[in-house]
GUVO-954255 format. One record per residue (C-alpha): residue in three letters; x, y, z. Coordinates in Angstrom, 1 decimal. Each point is the difference from the previous one (the first is absolute). Layout:
BEGIN
NODE  resn      px      py      pz
NODE   ALA       X       Y       Z
...
END
This chain:
BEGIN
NODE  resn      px      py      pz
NODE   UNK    81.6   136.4   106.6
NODE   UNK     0.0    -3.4     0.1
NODE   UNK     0.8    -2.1     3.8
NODE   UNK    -0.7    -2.6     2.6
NODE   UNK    -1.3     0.4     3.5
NODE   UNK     0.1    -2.7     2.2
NODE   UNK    -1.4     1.2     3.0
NODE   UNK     1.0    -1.5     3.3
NODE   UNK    -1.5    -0.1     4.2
NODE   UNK     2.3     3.6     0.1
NODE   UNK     2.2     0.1    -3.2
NODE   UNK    -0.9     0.8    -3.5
NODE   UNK     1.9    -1.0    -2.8
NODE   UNK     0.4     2.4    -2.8
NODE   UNK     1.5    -1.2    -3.3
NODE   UNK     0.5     2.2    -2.7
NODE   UNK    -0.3    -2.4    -3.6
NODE   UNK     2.1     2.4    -1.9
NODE   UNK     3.8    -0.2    -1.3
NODE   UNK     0.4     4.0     0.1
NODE   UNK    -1.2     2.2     2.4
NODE   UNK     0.2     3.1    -1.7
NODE   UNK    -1.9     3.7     0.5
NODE   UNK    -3.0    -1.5    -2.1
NODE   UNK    -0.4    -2.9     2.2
NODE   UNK     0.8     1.4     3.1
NODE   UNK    -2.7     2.7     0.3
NODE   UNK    -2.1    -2.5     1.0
NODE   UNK     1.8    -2.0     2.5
NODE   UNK     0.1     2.7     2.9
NODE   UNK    -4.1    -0.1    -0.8
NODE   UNK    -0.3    -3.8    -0.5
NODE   UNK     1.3    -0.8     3.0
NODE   UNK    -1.0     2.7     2.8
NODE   UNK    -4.0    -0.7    -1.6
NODE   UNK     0.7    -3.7     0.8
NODE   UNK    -3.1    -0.9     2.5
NODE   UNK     1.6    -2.9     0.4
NODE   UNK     3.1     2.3     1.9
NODE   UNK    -2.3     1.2     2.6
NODE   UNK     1.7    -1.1     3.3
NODE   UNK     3.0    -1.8    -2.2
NODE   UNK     3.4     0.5    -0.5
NODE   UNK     1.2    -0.4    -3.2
NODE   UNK     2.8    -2.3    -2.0
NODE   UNK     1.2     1.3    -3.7
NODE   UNK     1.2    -2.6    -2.1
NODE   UNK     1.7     1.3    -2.5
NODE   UNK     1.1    -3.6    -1.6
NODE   UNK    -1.8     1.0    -3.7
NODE   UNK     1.3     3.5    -0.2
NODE   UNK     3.6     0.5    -1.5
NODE   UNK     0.3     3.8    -0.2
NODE   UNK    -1.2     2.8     1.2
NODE   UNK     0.7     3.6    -0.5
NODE   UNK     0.1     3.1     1.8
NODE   UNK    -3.5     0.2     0.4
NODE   UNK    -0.8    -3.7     1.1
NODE   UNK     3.0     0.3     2.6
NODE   UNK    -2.4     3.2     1.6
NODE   UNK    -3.1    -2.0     0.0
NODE   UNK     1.4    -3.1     1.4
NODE   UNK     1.7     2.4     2.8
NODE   UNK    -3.3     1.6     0.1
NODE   UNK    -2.0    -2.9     0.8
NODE   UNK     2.7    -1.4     2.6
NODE   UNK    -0.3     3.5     1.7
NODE   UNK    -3.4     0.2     0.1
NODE   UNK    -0.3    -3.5     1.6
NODE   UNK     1.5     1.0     3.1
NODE   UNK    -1.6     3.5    -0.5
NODE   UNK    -3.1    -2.2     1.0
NODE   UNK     1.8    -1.6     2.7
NODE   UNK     0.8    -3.7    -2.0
NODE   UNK     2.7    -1.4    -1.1
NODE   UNK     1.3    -0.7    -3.7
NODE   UNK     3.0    -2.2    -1.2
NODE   UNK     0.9    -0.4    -3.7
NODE   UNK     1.5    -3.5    -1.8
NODE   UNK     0.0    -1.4    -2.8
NODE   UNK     2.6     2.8    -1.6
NODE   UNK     2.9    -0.8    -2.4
NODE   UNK     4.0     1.3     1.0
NODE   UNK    -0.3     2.6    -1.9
NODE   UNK    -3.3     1.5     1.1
NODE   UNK     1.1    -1.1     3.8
NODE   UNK     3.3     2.6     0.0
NODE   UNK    -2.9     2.7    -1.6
NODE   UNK    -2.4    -0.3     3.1
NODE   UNK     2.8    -0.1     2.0
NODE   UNK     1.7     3.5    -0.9
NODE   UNK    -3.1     1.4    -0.6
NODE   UNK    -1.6    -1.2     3.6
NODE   UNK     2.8    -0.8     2.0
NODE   UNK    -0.4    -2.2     3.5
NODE   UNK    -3.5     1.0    -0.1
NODE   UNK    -1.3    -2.6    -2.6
NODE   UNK    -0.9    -3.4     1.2
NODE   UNK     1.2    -2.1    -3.1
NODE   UNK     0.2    -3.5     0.4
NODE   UNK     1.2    -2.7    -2.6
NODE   UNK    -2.5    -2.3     0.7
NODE   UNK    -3.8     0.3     1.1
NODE   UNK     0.4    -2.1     3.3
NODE   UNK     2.6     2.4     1.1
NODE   UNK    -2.7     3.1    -1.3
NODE   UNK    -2.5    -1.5     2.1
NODE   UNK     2.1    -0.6     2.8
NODE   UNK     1.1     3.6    -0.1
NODE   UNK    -3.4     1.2    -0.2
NODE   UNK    -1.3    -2.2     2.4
NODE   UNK     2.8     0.7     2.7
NODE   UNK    -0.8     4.2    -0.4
NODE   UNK    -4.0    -1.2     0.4
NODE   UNK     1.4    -1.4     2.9
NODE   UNK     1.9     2.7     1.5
NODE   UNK    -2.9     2.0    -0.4
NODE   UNK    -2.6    -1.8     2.0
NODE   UNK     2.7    -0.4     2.8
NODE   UNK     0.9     4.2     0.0
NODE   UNK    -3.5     0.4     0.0
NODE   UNK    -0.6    -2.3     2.9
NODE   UNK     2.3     2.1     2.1
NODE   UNK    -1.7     3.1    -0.2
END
């Protein structure tokens, strides 16, 4: 698979350089990005802006890697979709998803969680 990283002080950006996300390309994504050294204390941004489609099987991994993001206790916001892929992610993920149309508003997002995090852990 083909992508960008651009790694940031706690962010790393993750861009996928492929129109279609389909079950050949997406078996490696879940592995791409969760072997990522650069993710190591991160949270992570998906940009989506190259990829047009996706199927069934792309919809799981990209699911699968937001899960396992806060599995690991960071946070993960997608952008960069198209309307049609947007309403996809949102039935498929409901109120859970972070999506955000732009990437200031995905690092805000991820940012605020961090945040949250270093303040809930300051109270304990």
């Amino acid at each position: 698979m083909k992508f960008k990283i651009d790694t940031k002080e706690k962010i790393v950006v993750f861009s996928p350089e492929v129109g279609s996300l389909d079950a050949n390309m997406s078996d490696t994504l879940f592995s791409t990005i969760t072997s990522l050294s650069e993710l190591n204390g991160r949270n992570l941004i998906l940009d989506l802006s190259f990829v047009k489609n996706f199927d069934d099987k792309g919809l799981e991994d990209i699911l699968a890697v937001y899960q396992h993001m806060y599995d690991t206790n960071h946070s993960c916001a997608i952008t960069g979709v198209n309307t049609t892929l947007t309403v996809t992610l949102k039935e498929a993920g409901g109120e859970m998803l972070n999506l955000a149309p732009t990437m200031a508003e995905a690092i805000d997002l991820v940012m605020m969680e961090e945040l949250e995090r270093e303040l809930l852990d300051g109270l304990e």
